[in-house]
BALOBA-1460 file (C-alpha; in Angstrom, 3 decimals):
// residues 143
<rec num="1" residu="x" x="-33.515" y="-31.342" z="-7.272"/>
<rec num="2" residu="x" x="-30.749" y="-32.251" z="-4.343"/>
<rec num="3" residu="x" x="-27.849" y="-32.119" z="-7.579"/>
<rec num="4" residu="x" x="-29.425" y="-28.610" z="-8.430"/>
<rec num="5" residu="x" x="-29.645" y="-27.147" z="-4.693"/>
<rec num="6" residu="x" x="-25.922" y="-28.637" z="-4.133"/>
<rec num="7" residu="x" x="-24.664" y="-26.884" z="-7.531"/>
<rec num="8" residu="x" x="-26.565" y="-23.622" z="-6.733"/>
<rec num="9" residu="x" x="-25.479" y="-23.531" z="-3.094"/>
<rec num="10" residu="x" x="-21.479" y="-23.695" z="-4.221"/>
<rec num="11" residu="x" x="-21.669" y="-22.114" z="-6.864"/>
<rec num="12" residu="x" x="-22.481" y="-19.054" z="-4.461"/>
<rec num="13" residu="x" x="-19.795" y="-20.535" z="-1.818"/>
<rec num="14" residu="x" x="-17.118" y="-19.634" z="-4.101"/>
<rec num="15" residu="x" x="-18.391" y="-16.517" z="-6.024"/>
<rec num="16" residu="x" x="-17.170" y="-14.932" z="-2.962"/>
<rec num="17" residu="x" x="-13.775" y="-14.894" z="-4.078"/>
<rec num="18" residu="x" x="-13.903" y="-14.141" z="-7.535"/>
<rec num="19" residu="x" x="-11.505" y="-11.731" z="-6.935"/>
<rec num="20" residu="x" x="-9.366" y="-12.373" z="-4.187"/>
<rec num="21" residu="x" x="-5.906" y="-12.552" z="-4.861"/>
<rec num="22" residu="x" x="-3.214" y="-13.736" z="-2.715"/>
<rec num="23" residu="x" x="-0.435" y="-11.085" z="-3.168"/>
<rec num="24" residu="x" x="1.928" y="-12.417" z="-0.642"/>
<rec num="25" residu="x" x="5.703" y="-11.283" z="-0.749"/>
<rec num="26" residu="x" x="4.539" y="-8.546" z="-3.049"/>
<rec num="27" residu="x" x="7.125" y="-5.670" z="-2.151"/>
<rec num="28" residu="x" x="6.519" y="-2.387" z="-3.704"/>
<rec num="29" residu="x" x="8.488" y="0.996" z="-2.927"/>
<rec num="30" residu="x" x="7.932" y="4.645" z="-4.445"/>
<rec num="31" residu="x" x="9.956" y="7.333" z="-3.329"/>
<rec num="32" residu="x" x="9.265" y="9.722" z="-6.685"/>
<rec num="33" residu="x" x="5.582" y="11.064" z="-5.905"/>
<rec num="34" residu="x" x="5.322" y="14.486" z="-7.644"/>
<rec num="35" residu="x" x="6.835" y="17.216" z="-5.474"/>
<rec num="36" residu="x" x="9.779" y="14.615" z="-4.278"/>
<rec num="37" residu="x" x="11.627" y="17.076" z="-1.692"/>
<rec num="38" residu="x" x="8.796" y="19.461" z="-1.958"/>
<rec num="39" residu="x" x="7.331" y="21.149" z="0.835"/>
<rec num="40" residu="x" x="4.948" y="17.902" z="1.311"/>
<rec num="41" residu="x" x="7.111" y="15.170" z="0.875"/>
<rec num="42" residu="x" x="5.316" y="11.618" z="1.440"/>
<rec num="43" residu="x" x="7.089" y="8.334" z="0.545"/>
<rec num="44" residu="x" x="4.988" y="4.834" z="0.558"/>
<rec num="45" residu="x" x="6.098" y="1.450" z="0.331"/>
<rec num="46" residu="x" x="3.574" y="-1.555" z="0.933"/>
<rec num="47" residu="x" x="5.096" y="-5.019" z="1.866"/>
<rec num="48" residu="x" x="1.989" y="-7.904" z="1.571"/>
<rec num="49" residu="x" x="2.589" y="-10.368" z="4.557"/>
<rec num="50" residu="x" x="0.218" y="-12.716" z="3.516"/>
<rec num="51" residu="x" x="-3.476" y="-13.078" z="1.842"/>
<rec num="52" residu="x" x="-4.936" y="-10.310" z="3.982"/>
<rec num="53" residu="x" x="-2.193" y="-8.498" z="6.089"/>
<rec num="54" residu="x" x="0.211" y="-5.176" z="4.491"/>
<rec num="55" residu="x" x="2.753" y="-3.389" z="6.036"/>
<rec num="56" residu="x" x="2.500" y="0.402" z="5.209"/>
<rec num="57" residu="x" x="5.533" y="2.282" z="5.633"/>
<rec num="58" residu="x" x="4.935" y="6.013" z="5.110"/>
<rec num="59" residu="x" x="7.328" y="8.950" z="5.534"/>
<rec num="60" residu="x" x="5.231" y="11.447" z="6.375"/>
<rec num="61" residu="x" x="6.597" y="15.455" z="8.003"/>
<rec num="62" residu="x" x="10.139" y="13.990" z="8.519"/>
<rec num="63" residu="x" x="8.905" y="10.813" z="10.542"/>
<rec num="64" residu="x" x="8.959" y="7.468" z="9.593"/>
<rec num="65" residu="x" x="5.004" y="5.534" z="10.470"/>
<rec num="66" residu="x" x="4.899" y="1.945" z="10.298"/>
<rec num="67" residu="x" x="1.335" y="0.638" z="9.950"/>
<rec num="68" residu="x" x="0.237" y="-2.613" z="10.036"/>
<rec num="69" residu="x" x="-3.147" y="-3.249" z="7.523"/>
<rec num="70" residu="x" x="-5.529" y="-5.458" z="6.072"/>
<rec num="71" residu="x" x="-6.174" y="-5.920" z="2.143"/>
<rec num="72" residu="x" x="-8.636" y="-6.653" z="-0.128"/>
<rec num="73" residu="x" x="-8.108" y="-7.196" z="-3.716"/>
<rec num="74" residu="x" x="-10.764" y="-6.264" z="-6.333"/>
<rec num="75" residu="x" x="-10.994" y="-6.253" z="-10.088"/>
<rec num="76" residu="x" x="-9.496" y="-2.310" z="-10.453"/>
<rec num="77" residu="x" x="-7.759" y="-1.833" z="-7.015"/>
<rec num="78" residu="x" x="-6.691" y="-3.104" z="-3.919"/>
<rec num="79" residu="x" x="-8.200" y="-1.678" z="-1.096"/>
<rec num="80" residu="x" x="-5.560" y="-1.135" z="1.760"/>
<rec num="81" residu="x" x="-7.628" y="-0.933" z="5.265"/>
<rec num="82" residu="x" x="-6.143" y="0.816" z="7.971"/>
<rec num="83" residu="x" x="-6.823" y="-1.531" z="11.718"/>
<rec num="84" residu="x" x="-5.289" y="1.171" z="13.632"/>
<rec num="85" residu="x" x="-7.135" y="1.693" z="16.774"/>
<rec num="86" residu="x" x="-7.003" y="5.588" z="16.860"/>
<rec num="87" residu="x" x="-8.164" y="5.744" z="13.242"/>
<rec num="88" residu="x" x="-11.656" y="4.420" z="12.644"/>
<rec num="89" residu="x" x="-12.494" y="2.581" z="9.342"/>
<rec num="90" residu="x" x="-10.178" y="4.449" z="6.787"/>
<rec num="91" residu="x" x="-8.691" y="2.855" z="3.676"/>
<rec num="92" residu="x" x="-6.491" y="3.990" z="0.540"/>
<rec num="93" residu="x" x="-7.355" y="2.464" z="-2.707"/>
<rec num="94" residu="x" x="-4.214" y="1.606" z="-5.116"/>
<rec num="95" residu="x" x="-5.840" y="1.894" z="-8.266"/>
<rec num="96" residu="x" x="-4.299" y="-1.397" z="-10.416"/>
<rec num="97" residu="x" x="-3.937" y="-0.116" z="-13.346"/>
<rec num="98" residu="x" x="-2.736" y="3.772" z="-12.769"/>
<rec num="99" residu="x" x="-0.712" y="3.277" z="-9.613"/>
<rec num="100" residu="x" x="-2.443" y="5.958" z="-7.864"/>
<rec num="101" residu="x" x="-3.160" y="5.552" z="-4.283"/>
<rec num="102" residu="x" x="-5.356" y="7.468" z="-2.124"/>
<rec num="103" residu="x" x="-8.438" y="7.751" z="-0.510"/>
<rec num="104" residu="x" x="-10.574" y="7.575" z="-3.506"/>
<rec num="105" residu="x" x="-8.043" y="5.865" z="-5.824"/>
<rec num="106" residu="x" x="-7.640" y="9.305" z="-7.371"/>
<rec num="107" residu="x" x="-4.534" y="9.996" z="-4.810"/>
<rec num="108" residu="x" x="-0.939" y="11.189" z="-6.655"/>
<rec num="109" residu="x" x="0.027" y="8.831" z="-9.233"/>
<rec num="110" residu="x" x="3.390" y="7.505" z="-8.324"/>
<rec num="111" residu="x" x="5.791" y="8.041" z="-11.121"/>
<rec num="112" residu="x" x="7.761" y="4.874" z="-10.485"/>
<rec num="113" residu="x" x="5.673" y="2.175" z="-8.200"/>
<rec num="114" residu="x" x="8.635" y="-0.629" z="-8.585"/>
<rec num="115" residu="x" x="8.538" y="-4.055" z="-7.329"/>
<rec num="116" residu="x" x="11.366" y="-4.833" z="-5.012"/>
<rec num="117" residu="x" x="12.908" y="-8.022" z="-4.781"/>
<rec num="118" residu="x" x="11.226" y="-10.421" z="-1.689"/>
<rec num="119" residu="x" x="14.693" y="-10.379" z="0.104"/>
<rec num="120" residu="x" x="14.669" y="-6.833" z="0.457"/>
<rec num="121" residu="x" x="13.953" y="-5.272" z="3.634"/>
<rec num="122" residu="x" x="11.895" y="-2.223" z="2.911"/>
<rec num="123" residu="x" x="12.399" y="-1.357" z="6.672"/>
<rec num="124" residu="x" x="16.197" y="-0.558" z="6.100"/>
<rec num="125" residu="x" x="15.503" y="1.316" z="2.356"/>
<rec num="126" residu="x" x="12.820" y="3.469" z="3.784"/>
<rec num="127" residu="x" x="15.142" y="4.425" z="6.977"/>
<rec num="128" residu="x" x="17.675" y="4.871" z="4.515"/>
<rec num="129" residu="x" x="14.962" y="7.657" z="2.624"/>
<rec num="130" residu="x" x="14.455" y="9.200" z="5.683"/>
<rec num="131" residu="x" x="17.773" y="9.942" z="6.344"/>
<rec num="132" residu="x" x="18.295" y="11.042" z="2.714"/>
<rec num="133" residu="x" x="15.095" y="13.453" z="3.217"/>
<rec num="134" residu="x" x="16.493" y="14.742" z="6.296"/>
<rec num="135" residu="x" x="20.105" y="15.848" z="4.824"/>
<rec num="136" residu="x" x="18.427" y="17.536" z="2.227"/>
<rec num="137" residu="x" x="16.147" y="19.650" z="4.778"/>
<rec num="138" residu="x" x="19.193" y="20.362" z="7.081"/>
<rec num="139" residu="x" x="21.182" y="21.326" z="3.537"/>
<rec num="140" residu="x" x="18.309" y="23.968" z="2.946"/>
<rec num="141" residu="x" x="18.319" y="25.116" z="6.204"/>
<rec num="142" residu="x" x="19.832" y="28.572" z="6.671"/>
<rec num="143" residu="x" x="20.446" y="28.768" z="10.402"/>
């Protein structure tokens, strides 16, 4: 009866992670969302620290936000939480198998989600976006 108590009692100890994936180093970039250069223009890339910590770099209205987040990896997404203070228990899912991300998982699908090499700093390429994005606005500009 002890074996059977001690069997049952792991058993449910590690069920908990039946999922969990570590996805540190992971570096992916997308700067080709649907309406690049549009009026809307919203770049992502997602660098995973370690087993529960993401870096969120968005380009968002000409500025470049930094967040720092927590994950959670499940069976069809990865569930990117937002620990902000100012912003109170919001997430995007990045749906695993579409490469959509959003609140729902049914965000824009990016057209090319790529993996970047773990030596690149996506600091540097997404400052280097941002001043692409901004010498196309000032090119459009008329005065």
């Amino acid at each position: 009866m002890k074996k059977l108590l001690g069997i049952v009692v792991l058993s449910l100890l590690l069920s908990g992670n039946t999922y969990a994936k570590d996805l540190s180093g992971l570096k992916l970039y997308c700067e080709e969302w649907p309406g690049f250069f549009s009026k809307y223009e919203n770049f992502i890339a997602l660098d995973f620290i370690d087993e529960t910590n993401v870096v969120e770099y968005e380009i968002e209205d000409g500025k470049l936000i930094t967040r720092n987040n927590e994950y959670e990896v499940n069976i069809d997404d990865i569930k990117i939480i937002t620990t902000d203070a100012l912003v109170f228990n919001t997430y995007q899912l990045l749906n695993r198998k579409k490469l959509s991300y959003g609140p729902s998982g049914e965000g824009q699908t990016c057209k090319k989600f790529k993996k970047v090499d773990k030596g690149t700093d996506l600091l540097i390429k997404m400052e280097d976006l941002l001043e692409r994005v901004r010498e196309k606005k000032n090119k459009d500009n008329k005065i």
